[in-house]
C-alpha positions in Angstrom: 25.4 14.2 0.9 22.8 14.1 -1.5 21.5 12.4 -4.2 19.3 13.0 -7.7 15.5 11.9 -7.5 17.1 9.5 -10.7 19.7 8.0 -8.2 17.7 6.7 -5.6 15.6 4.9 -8.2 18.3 3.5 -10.1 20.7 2.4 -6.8 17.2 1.0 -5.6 16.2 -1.0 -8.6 19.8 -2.5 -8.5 19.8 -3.2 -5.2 16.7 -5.6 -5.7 18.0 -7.0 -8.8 21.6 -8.0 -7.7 19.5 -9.9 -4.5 17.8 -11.8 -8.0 13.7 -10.2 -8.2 12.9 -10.5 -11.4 13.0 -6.9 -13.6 9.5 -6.1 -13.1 9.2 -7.1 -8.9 12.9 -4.8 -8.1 11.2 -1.4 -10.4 8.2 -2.5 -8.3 10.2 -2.2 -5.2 12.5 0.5 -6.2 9.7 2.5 -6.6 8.2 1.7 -3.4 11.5 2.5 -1.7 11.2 6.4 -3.5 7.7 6.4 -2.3 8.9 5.9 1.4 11.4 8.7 0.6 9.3 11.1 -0.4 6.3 10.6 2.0 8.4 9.2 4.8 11.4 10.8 4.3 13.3 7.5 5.7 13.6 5.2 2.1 17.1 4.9 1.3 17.7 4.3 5.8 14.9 1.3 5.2 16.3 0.0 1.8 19.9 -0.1 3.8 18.1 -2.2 7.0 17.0 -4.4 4.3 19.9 -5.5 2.7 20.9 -8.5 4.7 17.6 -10.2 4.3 17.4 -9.2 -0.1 18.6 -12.5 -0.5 15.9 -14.4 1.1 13.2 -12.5 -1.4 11.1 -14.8 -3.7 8.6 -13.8 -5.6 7.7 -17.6 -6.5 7.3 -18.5 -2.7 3.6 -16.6 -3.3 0.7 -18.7 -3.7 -2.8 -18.2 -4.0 -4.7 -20.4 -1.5 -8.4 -19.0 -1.8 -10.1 -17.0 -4.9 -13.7 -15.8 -5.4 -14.8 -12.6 -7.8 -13.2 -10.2 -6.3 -11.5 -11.8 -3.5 -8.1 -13.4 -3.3 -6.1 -15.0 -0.3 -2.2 -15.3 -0.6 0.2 -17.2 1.4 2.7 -15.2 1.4 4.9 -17.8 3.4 7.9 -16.2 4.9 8.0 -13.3 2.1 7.8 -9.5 3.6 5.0 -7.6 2.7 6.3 -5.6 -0.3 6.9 -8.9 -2.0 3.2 -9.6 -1.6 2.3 -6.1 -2.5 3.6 -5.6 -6.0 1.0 -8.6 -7.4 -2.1 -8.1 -4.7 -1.9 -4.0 -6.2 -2.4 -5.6 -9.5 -4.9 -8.6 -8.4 -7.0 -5.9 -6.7 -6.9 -3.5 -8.9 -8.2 -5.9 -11.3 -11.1 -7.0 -9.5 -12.4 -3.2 -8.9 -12.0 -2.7 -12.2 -14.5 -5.1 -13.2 -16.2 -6.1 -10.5 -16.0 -2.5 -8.5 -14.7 -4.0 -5.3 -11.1 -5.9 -5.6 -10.2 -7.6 -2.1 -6.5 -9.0 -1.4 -6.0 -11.1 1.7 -2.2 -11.9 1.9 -0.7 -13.3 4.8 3.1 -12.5 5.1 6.6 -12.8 7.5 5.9 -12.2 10.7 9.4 -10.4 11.5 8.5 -8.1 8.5 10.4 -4.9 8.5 8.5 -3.6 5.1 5.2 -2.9 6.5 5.6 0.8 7.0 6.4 0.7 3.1 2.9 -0.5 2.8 1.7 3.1 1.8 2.5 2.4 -1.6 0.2 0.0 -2.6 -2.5 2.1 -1.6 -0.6 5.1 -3.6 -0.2 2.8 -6.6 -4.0 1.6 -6.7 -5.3 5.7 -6.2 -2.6 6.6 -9.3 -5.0 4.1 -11.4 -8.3 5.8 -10.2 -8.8 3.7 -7.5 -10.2 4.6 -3.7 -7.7 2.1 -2.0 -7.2 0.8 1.9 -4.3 -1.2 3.1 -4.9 -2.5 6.7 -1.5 -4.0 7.8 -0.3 -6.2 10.8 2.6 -8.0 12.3 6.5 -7.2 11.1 8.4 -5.1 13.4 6.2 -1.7 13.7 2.9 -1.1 14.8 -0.3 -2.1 12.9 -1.5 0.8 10.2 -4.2 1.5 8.0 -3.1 3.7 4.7 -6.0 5.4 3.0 -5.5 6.8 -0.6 -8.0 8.6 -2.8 -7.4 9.7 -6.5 -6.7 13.6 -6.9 -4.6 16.2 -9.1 -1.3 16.3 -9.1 -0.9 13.1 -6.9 -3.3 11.1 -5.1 -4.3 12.0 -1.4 -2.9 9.6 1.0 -4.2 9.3 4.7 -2.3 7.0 7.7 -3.1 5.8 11.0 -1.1 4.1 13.1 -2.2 1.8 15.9 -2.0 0.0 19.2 -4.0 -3.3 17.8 -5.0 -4.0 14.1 -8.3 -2.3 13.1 -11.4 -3.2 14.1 -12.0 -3.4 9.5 -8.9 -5.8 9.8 -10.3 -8.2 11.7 -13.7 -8.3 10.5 -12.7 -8.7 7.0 -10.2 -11.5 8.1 -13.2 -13.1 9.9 -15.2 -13.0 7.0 -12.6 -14.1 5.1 -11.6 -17.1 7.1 -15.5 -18.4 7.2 -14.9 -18.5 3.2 -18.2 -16.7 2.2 -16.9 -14.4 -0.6 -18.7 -15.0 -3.5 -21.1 -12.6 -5.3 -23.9 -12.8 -3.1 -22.5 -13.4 -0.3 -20.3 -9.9 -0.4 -17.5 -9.8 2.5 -17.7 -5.8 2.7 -21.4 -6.0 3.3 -21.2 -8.8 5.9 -18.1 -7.0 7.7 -19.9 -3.7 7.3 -23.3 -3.4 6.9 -24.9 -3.9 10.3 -27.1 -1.7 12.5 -29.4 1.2 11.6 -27.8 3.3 8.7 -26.5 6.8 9.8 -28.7 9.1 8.2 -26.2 11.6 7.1 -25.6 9.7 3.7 -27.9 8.9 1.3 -26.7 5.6 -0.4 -26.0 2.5 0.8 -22.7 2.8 -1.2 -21.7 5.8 1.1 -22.6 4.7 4.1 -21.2 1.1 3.7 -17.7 2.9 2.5 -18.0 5.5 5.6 -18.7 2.5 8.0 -15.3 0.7 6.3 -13.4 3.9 6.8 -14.4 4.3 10.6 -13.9 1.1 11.3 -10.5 1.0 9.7 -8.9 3.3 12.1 -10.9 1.9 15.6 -8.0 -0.4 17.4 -9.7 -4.0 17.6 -10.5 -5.9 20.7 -6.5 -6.5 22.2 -7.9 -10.2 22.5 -8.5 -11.0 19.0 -5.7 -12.4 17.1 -4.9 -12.1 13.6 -2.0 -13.5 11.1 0.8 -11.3 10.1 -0.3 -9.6 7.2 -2.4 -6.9 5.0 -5.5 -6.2 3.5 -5.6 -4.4 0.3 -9.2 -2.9 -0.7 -9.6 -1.4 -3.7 -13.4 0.4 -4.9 -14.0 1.7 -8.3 -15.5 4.9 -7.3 -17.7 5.0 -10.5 -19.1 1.6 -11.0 -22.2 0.7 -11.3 -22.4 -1.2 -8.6 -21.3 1.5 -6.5 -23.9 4.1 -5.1 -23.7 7.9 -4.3 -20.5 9.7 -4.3 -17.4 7.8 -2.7 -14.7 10.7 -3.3 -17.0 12.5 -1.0 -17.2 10.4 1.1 -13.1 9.7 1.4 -12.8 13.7 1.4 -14.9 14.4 4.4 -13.5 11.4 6.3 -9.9 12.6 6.8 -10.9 16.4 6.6 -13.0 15.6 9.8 -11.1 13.0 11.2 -8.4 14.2 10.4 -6.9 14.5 14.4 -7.4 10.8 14.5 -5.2 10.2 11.6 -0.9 10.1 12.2 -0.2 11.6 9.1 -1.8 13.2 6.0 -0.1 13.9 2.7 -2.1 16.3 0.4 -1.4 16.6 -3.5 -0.4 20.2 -3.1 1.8 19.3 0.0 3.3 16.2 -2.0 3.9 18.6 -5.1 5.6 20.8 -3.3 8.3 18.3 -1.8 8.3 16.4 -5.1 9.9 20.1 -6.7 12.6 20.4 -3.9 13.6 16.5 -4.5 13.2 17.3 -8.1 15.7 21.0 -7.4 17.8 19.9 -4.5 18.0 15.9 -4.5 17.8 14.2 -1.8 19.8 14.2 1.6 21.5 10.7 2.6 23.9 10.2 5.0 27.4 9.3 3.2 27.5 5.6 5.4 23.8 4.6 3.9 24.8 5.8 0.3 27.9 3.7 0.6 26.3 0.4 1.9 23.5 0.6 -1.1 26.1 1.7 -3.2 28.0 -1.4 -2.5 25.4 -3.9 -2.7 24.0 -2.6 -5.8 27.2 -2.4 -7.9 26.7 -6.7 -7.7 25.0 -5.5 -10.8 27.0 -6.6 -13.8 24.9 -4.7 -16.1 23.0 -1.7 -15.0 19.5 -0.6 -16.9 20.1 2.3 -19.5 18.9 5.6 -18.2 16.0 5.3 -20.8 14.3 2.2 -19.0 13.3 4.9 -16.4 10.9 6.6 -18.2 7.7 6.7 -16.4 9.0 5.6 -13.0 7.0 8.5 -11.4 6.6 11.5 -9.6 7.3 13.8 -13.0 11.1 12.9 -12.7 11.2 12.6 -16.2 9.7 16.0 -17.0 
């Protein structure tokens, strides 16, 4: 069977919001689970392997345990990783925005089934201008790194899965745990910025970014050990305290790289599947429609189909 681009987002948001997030944290997730559809093609097959564990969702088990300029560390306790997500997007976001670099630490469940769903935060923070990383561990899959760069009609978005967390993971979580993140004492610089420079950028702003990038899809030593949990990096590519051109230096990355890389979604590639979803919905197997049907008719009061305006994706259009 399938099912209207409008359906998924609506059975999704209802979904979250009869297992009690709060409005803003089940759109959040809803829209995360349409991303997965879309990109992943597997959304509404994760959203059903989530259902049994909605319940234990809580947005208020978060905390922040650590918090500089433009870095913050979040327990996450025994949340999954897109209940962290949805508030370390906006937390990074805002430190790029006025800082240029925004850094989110968040430590999360360590049986976390979410973590492939991950590519949405980086999505989210590239649809508001930003250059965006998420380095990921733990949960049931394997480590990943999401790369996302803003572009016309929808923001490029790079993946890598691998063996061990990246070699960026872990020497950002080292940095991290030493707690030297203030101004001066700048955790991508420390993690990064060692060695001669290569001499095929410029900038120190390039080189530092193309070093992070590298880095970020290089499997770390199999002996180091890290907490179950992401890294969300967001850069504004045209602060002032950024140098050279960053866009660049994200564009040449995964067009070279791009064999190293497990999957690559271009705008025109995304556009194009966002018009057959838009044309031909979406194909769901009648069994998975049925359970997420079920669970989301706990709804008493579903939202008005004006509430979805702006959910993404030109649906509305």
């Amino acid at each position: 069977m399938r099912l209207a681009v409008r359906e998924v987002l609506q059975l999704s948001e209802r979904c979250f919001s009869a297992a009690g997030l709060p409005e803003g944290s089940a759109r959040a997730a809803a829209e995360a689970v349409w991303w997965n559809e879309l990109y992943r093609g597997s959304g509404v097959t994760t959203l059903q392997d989530l259902l049994p564990a909605l319940s234990e969702w809580d947005r208020t088990a978060l905390t922040t345990s650590d918090r500089t300029d433009f870095v913050w560390v979040v327990d996450g306790s025994t949340q999954p990783s897109l209940v962290a997500s949805t508030p370390a997007v906006d937390l990074a976001c805002a430190g790029a925005s006025h800082h240029g670099v925004g850094l989110v630490h968040a430590r999360t469940a360590s049986a976390d089934e979410t973590v492939p769903m991950l590519g949405y935060a980086a999505y989210a923070a590239a649809e508001r201008g930003l250059l965006s990383v998420v380095l990921a561990t733990g949960g049931t899959g394997r480590p990943r790194t999401v790369i996302a760069r803003p572009n016309d009609p929808h923001p490029l978005v790079a993946e890598r899965e691998l063996d061990t967390a990246s070699a960026a993971h872990a020497a950002l979580s080292a940095v991290i745990r030493r707690g030297v993140c203030d101004r001066q004492d700048n955790p991508l610089t420390q993690a990064f910025f060692t060695g001669a420079p290569e001499s095929e950028y410029a900038t120190a702003g390039e080189r530092l970014l193309n070093r992070l990038l590298g880095q970020s899809v290089t499997p770390s030593d199999p002996e180091s050990h890290l907490d179950s949990g992401f890294v969300l990096l967001c850069l504004d590519p045209d602060h002032a305290r950024h140098s050279g051109d960053l866009r660049c230096v994200v564009d040449r990355f995964v067009d070279e790289r791009g064999a190293e890389l497990t999957r690559t979604f271009r705008p025109s590639e995304v556009s194009d599947r966002v018009g057959t979803a838009l044309a031909e919905g979406v194909a769901v197997e009648e069994a998975v429609w049925q359970d997420v049907f079920d669970r989301s008719s706990e709804v008493l009061a579903p939202e008005f189909e004006g509430s979805y305006r702006g959910a993404g994706f030109e649906i509305n259009e």
